[in-house]
PAMISE-666431 format. One line per 8 residues: number of its first residue (from 1); their letters; for each residue x, y, z of C-alpha. Coordinates in Angstrom, 3 decimals, always signed. Layout:
N
NUM	A	X/Y/Z ~ ... $
***
This chain:
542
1	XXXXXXXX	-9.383/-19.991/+38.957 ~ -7.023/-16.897/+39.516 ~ -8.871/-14.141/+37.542 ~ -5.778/-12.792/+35.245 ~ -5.479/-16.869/+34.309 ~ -9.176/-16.739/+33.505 ~ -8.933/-13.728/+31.527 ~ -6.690/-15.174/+29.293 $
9	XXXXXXXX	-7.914/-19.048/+29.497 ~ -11.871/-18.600/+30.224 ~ -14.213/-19.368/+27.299 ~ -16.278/-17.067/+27.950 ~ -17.874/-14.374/+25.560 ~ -16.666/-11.682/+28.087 ~ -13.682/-12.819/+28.217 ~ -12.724/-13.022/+24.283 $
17	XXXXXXXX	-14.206/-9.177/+24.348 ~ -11.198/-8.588/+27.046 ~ -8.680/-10.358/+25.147 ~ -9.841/-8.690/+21.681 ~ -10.054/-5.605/+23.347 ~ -6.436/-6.002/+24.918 ~ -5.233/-7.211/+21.537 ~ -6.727/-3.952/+19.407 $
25	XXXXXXXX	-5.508/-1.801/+22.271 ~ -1.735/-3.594/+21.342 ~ -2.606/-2.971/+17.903 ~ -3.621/+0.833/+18.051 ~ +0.205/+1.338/+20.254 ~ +1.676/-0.516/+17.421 ~ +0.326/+1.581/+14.957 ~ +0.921/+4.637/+16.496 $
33	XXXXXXXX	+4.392/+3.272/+16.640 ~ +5.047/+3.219/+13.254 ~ +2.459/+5.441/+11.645 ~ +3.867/+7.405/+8.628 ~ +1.896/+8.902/+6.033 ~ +3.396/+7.227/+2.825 ~ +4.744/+9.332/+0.155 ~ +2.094/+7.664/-2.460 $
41	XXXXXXXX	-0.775/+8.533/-0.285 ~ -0.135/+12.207/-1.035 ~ -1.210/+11.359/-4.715 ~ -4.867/+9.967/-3.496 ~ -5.034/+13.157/-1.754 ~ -4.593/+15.184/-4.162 ~ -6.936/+13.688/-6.283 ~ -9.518/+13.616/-3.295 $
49	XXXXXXXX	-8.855/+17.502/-3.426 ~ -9.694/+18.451/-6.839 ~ -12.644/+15.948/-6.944 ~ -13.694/+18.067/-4.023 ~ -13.298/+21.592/-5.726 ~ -15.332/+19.938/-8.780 ~ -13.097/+19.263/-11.099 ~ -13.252/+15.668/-11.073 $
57	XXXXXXXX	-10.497/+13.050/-11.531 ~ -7.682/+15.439/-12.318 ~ -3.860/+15.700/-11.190 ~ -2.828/+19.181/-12.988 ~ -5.801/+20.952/-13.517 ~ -6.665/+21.719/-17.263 ~ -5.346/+18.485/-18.253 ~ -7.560/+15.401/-18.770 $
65	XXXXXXXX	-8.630/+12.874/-16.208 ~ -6.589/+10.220/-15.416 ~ -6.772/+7.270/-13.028 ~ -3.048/+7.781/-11.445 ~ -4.259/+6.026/-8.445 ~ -5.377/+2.610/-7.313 ~ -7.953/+3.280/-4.711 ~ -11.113/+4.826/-6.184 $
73	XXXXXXXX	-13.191/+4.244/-3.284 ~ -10.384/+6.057/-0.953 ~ -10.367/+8.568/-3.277 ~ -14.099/+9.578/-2.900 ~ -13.472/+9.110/+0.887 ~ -11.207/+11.494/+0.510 ~ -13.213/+13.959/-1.105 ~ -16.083/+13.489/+1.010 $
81	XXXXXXXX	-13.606/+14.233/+3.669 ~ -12.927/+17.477/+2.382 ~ -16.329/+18.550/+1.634 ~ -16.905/+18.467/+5.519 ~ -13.764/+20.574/+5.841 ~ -11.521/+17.763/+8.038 ~ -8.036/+17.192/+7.716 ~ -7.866/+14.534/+4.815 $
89	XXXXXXXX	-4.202/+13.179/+6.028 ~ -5.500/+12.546/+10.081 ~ -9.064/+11.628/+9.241 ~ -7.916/+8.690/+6.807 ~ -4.888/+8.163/+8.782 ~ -7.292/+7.303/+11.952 ~ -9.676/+5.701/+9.113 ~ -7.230/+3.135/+8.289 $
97	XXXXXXXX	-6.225/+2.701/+12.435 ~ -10.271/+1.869/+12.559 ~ -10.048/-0.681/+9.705 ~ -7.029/-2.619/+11.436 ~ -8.632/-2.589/+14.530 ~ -11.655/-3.755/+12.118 ~ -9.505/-6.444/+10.970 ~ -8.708/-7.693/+14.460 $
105	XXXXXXXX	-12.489/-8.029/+15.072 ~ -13.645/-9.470/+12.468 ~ -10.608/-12.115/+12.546 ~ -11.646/-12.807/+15.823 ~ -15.563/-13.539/+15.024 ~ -14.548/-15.537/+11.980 ~ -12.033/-17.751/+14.422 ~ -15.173/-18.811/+16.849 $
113	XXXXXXXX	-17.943/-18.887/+14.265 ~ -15.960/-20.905/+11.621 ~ -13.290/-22.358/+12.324 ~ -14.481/-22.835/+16.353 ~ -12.175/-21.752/+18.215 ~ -13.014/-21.065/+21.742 ~ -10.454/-20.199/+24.899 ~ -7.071/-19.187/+24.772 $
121	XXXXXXXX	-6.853/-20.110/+21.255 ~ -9.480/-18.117/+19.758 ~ -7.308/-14.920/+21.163 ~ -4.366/-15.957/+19.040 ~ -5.321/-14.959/+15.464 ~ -5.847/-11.215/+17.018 ~ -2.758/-11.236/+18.980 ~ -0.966/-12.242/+16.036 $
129	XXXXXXXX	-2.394/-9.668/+14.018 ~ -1.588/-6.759/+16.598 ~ +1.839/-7.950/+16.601 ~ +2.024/-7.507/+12.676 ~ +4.184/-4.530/+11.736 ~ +2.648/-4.931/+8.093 ~ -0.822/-4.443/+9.164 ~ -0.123/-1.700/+12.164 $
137	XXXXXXXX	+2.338/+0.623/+9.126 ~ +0.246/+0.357/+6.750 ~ -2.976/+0.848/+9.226 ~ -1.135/+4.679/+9.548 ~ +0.015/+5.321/+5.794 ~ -3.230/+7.505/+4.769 ~ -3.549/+4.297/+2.293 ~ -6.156/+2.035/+1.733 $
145	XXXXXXXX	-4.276/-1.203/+1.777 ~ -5.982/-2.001/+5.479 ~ -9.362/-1.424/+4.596 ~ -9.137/-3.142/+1.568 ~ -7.862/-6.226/+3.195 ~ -10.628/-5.611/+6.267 ~ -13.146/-6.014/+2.829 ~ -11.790/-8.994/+1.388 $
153	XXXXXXXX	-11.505/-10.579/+5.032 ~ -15.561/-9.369/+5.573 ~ -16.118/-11.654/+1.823 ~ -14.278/-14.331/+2.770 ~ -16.174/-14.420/+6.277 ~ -19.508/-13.933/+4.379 ~ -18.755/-16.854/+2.513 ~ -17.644/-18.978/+4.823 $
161	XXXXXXXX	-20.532/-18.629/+6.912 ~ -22.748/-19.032/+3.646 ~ -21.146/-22.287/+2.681 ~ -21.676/-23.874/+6.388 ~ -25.204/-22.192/+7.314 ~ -26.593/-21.039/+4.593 ~ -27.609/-18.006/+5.737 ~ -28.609/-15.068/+3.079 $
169	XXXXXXXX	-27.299/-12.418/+5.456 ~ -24.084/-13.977/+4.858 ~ -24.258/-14.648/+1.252 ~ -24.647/-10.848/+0.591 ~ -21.906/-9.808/+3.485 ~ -19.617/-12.170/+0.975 ~ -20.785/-9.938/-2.230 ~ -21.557/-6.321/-0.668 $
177	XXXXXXXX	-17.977/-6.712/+0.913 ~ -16.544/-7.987/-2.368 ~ -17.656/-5.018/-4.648 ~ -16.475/-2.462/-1.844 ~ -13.202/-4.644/-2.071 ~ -12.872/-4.149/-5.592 ~ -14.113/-0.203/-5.464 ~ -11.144/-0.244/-3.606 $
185	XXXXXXXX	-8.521/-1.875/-5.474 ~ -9.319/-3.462/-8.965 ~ -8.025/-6.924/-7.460 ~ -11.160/-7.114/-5.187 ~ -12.252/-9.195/-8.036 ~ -10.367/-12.206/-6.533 ~ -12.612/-11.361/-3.605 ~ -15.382/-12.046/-5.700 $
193	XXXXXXXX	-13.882/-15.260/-6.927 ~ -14.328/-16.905/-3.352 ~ -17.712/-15.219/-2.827 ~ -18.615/-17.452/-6.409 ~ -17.240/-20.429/-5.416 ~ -19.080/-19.932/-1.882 ~ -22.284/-19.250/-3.523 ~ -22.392/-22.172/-5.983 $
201	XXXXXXXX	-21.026/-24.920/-3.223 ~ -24.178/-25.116/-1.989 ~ -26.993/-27.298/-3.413 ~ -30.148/-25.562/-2.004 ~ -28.889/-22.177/-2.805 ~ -28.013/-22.378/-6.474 ~ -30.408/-19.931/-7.404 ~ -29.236/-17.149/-5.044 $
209	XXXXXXXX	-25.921/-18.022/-5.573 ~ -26.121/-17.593/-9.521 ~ -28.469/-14.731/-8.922 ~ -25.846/-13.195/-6.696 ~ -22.890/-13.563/-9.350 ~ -24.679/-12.249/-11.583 ~ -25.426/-8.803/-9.736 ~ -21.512/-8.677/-9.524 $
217	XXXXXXXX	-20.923/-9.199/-13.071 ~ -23.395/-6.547/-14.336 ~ -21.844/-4.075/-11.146 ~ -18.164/-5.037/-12.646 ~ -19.332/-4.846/-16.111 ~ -20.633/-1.237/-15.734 ~ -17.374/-0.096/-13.592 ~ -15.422/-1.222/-16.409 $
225	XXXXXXXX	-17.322/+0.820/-19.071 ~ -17.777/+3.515/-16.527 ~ -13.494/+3.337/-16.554 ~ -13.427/+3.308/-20.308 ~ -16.086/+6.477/-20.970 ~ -13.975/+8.728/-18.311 ~ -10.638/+7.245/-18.449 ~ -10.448/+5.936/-21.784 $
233	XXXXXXXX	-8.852/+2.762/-19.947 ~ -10.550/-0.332/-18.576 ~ -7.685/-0.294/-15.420 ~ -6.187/+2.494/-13.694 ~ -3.415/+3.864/-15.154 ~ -1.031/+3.071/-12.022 ~ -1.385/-0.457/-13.268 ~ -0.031/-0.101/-16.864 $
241	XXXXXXXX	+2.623/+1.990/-15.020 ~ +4.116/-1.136/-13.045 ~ +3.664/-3.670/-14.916 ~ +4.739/-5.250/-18.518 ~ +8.184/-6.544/-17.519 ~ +7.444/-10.155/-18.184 ~ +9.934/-13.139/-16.749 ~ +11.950/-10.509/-15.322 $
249	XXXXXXXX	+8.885/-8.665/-13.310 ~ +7.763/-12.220/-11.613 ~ +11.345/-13.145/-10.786 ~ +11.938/-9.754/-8.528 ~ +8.116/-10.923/-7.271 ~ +9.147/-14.019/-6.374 ~ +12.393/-12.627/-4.069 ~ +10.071/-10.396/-2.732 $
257	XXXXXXXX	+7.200/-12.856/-2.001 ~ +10.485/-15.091/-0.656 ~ +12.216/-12.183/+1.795 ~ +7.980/-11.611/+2.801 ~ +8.159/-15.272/+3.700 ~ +11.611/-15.432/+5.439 ~ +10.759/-12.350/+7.985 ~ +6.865/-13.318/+8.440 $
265	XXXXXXXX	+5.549/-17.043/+7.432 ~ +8.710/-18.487/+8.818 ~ +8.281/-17.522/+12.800 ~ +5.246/-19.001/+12.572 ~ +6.213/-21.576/+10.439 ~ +6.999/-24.198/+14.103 ~ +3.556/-23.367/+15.385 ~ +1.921/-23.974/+11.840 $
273	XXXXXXXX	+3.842/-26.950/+11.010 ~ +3.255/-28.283/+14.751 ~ -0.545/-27.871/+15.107 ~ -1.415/-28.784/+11.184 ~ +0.662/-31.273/+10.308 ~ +1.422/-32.592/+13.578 ~ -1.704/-32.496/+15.335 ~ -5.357/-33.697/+14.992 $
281	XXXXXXXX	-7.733/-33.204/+11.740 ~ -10.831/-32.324/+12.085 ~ -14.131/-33.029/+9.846 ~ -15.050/-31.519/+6.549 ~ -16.622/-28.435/+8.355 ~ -13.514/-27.632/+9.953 ~ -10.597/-28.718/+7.214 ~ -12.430/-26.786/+4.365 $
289	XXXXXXXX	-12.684/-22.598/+4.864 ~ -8.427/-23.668/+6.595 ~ -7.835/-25.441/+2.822 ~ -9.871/-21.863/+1.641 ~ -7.084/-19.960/+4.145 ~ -4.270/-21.658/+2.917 ~ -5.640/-21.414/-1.085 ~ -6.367/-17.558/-0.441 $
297	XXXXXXXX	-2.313/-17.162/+0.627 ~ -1.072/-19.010/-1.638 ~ -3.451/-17.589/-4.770 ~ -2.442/-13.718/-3.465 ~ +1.362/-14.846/-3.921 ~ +1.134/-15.719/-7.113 ~ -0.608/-12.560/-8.181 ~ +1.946/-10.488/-6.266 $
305	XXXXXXXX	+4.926/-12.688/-7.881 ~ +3.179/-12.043/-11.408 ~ +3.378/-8.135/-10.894 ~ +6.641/-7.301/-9.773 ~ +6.074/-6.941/-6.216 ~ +6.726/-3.850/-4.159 ~ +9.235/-1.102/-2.742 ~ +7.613/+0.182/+0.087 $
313	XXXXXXXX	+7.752/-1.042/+3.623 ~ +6.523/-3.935/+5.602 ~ +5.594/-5.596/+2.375 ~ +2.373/-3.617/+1.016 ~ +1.462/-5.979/-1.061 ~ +1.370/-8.848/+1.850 ~ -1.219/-7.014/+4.058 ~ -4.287/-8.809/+2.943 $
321	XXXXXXXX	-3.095/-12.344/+3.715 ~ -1.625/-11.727/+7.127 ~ -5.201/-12.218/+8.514 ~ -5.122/-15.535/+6.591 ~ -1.938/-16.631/+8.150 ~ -3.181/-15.425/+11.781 ~ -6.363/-17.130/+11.957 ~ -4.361/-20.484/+10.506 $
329	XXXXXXXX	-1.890/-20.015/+13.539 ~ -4.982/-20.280/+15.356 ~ -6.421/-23.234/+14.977 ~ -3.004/-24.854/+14.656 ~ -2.442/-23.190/+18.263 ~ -5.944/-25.162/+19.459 ~ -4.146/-28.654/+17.852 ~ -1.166/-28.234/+19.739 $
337	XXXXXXXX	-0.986/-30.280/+23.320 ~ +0.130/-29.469/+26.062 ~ -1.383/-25.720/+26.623 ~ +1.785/-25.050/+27.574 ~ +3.969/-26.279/+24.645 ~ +0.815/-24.329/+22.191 ~ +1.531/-20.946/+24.288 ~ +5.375/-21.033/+23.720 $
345	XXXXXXXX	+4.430/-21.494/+20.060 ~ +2.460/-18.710/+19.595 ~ +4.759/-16.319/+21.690 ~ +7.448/-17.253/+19.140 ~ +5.793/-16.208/+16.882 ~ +4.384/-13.376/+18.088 ~ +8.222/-12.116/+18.743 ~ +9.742/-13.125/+15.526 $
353	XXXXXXXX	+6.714/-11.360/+14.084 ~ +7.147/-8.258/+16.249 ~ +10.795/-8.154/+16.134 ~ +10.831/-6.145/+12.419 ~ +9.194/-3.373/+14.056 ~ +11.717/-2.352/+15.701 ~ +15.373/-1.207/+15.699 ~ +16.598/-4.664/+16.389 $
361	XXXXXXXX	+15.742/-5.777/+13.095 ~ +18.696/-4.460/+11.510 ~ +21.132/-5.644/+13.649 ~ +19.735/-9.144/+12.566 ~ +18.780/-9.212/+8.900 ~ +20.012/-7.837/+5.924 ~ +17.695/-5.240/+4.133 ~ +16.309/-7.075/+1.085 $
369	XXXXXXXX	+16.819/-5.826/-2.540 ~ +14.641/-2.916/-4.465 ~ +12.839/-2.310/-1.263 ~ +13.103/-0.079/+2.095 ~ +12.723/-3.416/+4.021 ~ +10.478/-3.449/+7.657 ~ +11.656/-1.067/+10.436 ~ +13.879/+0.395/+8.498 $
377	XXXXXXXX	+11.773/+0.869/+5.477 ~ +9.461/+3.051/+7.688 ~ +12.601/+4.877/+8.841 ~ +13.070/+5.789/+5.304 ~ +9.439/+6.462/+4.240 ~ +9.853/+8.849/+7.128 ~ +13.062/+10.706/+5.476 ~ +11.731/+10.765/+2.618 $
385	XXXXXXXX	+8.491/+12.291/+3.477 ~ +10.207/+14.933/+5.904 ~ +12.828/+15.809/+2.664 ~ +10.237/+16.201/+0.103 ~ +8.199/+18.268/+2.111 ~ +11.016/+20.651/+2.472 ~ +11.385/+20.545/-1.232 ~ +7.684/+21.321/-2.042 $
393	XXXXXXXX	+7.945/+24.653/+0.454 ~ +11.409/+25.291/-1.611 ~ +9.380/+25.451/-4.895 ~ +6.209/+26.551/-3.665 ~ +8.536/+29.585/-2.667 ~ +10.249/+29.464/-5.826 ~ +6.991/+29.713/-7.829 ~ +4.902/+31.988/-6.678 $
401	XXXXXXXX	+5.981/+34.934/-8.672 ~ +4.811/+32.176/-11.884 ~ +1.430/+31.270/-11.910 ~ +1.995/+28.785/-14.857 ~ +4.715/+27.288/-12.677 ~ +5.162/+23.269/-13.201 ~ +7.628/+20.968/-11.660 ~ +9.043/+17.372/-13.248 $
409	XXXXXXXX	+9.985/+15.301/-10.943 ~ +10.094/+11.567/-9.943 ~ +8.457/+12.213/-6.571 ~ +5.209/+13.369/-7.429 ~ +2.873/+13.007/-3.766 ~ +4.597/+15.379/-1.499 ~ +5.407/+17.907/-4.309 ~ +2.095/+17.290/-5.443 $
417	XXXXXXXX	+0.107/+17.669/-2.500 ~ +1.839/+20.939/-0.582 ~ +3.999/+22.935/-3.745 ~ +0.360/+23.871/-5.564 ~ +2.219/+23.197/-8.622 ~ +1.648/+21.568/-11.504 ~ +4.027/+18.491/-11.288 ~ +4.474/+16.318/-14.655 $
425	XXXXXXXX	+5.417/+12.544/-13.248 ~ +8.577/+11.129/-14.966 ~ +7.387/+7.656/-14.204 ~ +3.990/+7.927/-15.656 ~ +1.819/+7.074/-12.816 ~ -0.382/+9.757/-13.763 ~ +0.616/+10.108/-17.405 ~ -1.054/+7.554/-19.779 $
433	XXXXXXXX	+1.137/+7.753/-22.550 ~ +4.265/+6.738/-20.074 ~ +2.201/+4.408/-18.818 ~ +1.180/+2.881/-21.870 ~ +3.950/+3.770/-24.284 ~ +6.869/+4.724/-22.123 ~ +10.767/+3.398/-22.298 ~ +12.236/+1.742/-19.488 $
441	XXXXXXXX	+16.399/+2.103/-19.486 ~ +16.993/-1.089/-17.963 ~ +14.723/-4.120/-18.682 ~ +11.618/-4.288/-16.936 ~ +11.547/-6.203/-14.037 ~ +15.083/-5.158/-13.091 ~ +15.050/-1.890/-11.253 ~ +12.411/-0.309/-8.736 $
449	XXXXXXXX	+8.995/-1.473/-9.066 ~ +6.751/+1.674/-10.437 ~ +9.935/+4.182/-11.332 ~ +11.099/+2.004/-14.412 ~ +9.397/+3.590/-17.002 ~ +9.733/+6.851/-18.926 ~ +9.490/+9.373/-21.502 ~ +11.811/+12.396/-20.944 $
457	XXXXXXXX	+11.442/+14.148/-24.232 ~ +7.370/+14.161/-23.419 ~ +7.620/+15.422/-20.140 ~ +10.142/+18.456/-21.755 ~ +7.155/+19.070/-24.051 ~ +5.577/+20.315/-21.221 ~ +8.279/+22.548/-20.500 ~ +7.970/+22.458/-16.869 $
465	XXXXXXXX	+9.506/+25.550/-14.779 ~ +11.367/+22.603/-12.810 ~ +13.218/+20.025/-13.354 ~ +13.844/+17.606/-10.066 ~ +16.144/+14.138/-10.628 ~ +17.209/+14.074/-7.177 ~ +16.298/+15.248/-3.855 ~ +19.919/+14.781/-1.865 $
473	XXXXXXXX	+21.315/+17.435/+0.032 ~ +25.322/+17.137/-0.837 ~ +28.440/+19.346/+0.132 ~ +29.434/+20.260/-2.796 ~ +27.027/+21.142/-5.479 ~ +26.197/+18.444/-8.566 ~ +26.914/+18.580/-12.153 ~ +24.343/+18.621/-14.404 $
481	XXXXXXXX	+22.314/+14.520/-14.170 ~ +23.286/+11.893/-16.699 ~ +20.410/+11.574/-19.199 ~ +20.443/+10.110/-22.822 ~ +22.336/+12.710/-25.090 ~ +18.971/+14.335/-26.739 ~ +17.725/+14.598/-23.563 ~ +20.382/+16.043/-22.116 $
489	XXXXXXXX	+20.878/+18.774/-25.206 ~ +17.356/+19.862/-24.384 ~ +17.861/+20.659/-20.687 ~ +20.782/+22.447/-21.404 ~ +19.645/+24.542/-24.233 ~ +16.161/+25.545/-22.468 ~ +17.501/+25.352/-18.755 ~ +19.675/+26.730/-15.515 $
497	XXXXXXXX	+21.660/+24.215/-13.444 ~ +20.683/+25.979/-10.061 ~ +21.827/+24.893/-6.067 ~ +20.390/+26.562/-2.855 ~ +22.144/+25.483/+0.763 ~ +19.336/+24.145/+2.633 ~ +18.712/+22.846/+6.779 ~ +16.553/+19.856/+6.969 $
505	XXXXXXXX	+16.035/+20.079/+10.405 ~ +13.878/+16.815/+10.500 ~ +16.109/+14.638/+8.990 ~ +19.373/+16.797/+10.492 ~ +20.590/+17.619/+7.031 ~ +22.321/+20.243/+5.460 ~ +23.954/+20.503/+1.896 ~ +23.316/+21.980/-1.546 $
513	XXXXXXXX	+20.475/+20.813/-3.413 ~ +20.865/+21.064/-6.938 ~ +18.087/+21.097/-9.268 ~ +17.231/+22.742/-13.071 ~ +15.109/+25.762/-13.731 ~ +13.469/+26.489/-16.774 ~ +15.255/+30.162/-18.684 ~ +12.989/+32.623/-19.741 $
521	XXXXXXXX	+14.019/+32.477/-23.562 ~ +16.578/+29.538/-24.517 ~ +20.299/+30.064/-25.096 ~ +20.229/+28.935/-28.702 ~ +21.176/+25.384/-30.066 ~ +24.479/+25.695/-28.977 ~ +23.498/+25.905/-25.389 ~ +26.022/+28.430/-24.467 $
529	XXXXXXXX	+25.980/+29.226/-20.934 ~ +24.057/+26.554/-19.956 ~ +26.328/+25.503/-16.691 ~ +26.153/+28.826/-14.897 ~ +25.821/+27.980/-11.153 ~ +23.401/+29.880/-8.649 ~ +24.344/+29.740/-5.446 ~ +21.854/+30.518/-3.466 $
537	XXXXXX	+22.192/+30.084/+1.064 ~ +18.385/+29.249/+1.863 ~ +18.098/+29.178/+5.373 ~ +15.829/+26.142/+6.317 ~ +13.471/+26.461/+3.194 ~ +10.659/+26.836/+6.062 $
***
């Protein structure tokens, strides 16, 4: 056989190395491609910081603790990272890189050992999976969205092998994997749900199973009080942030679970529908952990529909059922005959999948509502990224003659990661009492997922030094913003409408940016004076 036709074709244990080596070598490029630290990974770091310095689970320091983040294992990562002195961003950045290339390993191992796969087919679920621009962005984000779906991947392969084998080793891969899943991200606990299932569909191992779900239960049990002692919430606060919007929140989760379908379930839809439905079944063995797959998808899109969905790139919230999807290409891929007619399958796929990471995309598709979209959407994590870290030098500048300097914005990772502020959120991500009690101006449900809620007068109470509501560089200055009328009489009577000319060089920007500073001692209730203008020429703000 010609050797490059037997490294692809041969089933061989060397050979799958090549191929899964090949494939996590496509993967790592792709990443690499697209890697962007996301704004909201900037917040984890932060926190990761002053858990470092010792003063525990704080944003502004001298306020209380607050969960304002999802990712409580990350977190401590990120702490532990800092302890050793490394660069938090690049070490987790290359962290996550490790878990996606993680991901492509383990998908691989659960392809032959499950579901059987062997050849040319067991290659495709990794291929697939290196050619996914929502696994390869988010790999690079400094988030933990990749490990946490290389965790609940690591359960569901636990159980899988528990429920055909037996094997103990298994059973607690399924529940070790499970709790570091939820550690995570509090909706590991669905995790757990097919580690149960897995542990009680077995007749001979009742006891361990029960045994086993009952270790979880006191582990969840005293995470929850643990939450409810420090936080004074059973949740993190990001999730009474987001969500709350009712009808309205699942209907803008169900367009974005549908545009998530459109750009990735539906080029592999032929190969899926081809090898599945059209081709052979196989026994009980085989049929059950691909009904598990399929269960697993579907179950995650409800729960995404039911909270709002997301704004940010390549479909966040997708990331831990793409390795579902990919290892169910696979075995359709082994049902599909000829080879040939299989291999044109899975390249279609692979290109319809690849296609949204790059520039291409927009000349085909239209960006989909209250969302940056794929390629594009990393385009604009990018500016956005580049623009507020221009902005955090600008008030880090701007500060430093006021040690009791605070800034309110809407953009609270950048800011809060490089000004050294204090920086009060507007949307309440780390504020409990906008996340629990705050006013959204539109209905819930309607508007960007996370930045709907509010409490303006609270955040005044502050009486931060700065007051952000937009970070656009214009030609002409702006106006004072458009706020609610007792809002807006506060601002004026106890601040400056100010405008410096700033370069953004990385985006290749220029314009004023206009912003409100905090006066010294008010202007009286009349708020005379309140619209003087500052113009102020900046340079670059480097």
């Amino acid at each position: 056989m010609n050797p490059i036709r037997a490294f692809f074709v041969a089933d061989t244990e060397g050979a799958a190395r090549g191929r899964l080596a090949l494939s996590s070598a496509l993967f790592a490029a792709h990443a690499w491609w697209l890697a962007c630290v996301a704004e909201d990974s900037y917040i984890s770091f932060r926190f990761a910081r002053h858990l470092a310095a010792g003063h525990g689970f704080r944003w502004n320091l001298g306020e209380p603790p607050v969960e304002g983040f999802t990712n409580l294992l990350w977190v401590v990562l990120g702490a532990v990272v800092e302890l050793l002195g490394l660069d938090v961003v690049h070490t987790l950045q290359l962290a996550g890189v490790a878990a996606g290339i993680g991901v492509l390993w383990l998908a691989d191992r659960f392809a032959a050992r499950v579901l059987g796969l062997a050849g040319a087919a067991r290659a495709v679920p990794a291929l697939l999976l290196a050619a996914s621009g929502p696994l390869a962005t988010w790999a690079a984000s400094g988030l933990e969205t990749v490990p946490f779906a290389l965790f609940v991947l690591a359960a569901g392969y636990g159980a899988a092998r528990y429920w055909q084998d037996g094997e103990g080793n298994a059973l607690a891969l399924a529940w070790t994997a499970a709790a570091l899943a939820t550690l995570t991200r509090p909706e590991g606990v669905l995790a757990a749900g097919v580690a149960g299932l897995a542990s009680l569909a077995r007749r001979d191992g009742r006891y361990r199973g029960w045994l086993a779900i009952e270790l979880f239960a006191g582990f969840l049990i005293a995470l929850t009080l643990a939450r409810l002692v420090y936080f004074g919430a059973p949740l993190p606060n990001t999730f009474y942030a987001k969500t709350g919007g009712g009808l309205l929140q699942a209907l803008r989760g169900a367009v974005y679970s549908g545009f998530f379908a459109f750009h990735y379930l539906l080029p592999l839809a032929p190969l899926l529908i081809v090898g599945l439905l059209g081709g052979r079944t196989g026994s009980r063995r085989e049929t059950t952990p691909l009904a598990a797959l399929a269960a697993w998808s579907l179950g995650w899109t409800l729960y995404v529909v039911a909270v709002g969905g997301d704004y940010m790139a390549m479909y966040r919230f997708f990331v831990p059922v793409v390795p579902a999807l990919a290892l169910l290409a696979g075995v359709a891929a082994a049902r599909v005959r000829p080879a040939a007619a299989a291999a044109g399958l899975v390249l279609l796929a692979a290109a319809g999948t690849f296609v949204h990471s790059t520039p291409l995309e927009a000349e085909l598709f239209e960006k989909p509502p209250r969302q940056h979209g794929t390629f594009r959407g990393v385009e604009t994590e990018r500016w956005h990224v580049a623009r507020l870290r221009l902005l955090a030098r600008v008030f880090a500048a701007r500060g430093a003659g006021r040690p009791d300097a605070g800034l309110a914005t809407g953009a609270i990772g950048v800011l809060g990661w490089e000004s050294g502020l204090d920086v009060h959120d507007l949307h309440g991500l780390v504020d409990p009492r906008i996340a629990r009690g705050g006013a959204a101006e539109e209905p819930l449900g309607t508007g960007l997922p996370g930045h709907e809620k509010g409490d303006l007068l609270h955040v005044l109470a502050k009486q931060p030094t700065y007051w952000m509501w937009s970070r656009s560089l214009r030609d002409r200055p702006a106006g004072w913003p458009r706020y609610a009328p007792e809002v807006l009489r506060e601002l004026r009577e106890h601040y400056e409408l100010r405008h410096l000319w700033l370069v953004d060089e990385e985006n290749g920007e220029v314009g004023y940016f206009s912003f409100l500073e905090r006066r010294r001692t008010p202007t009286g209730p009349a708020g005379a004076g309140t619209t003087s203008e500052d113009y102020e020429p900046a340079g670059t703000g480097r």
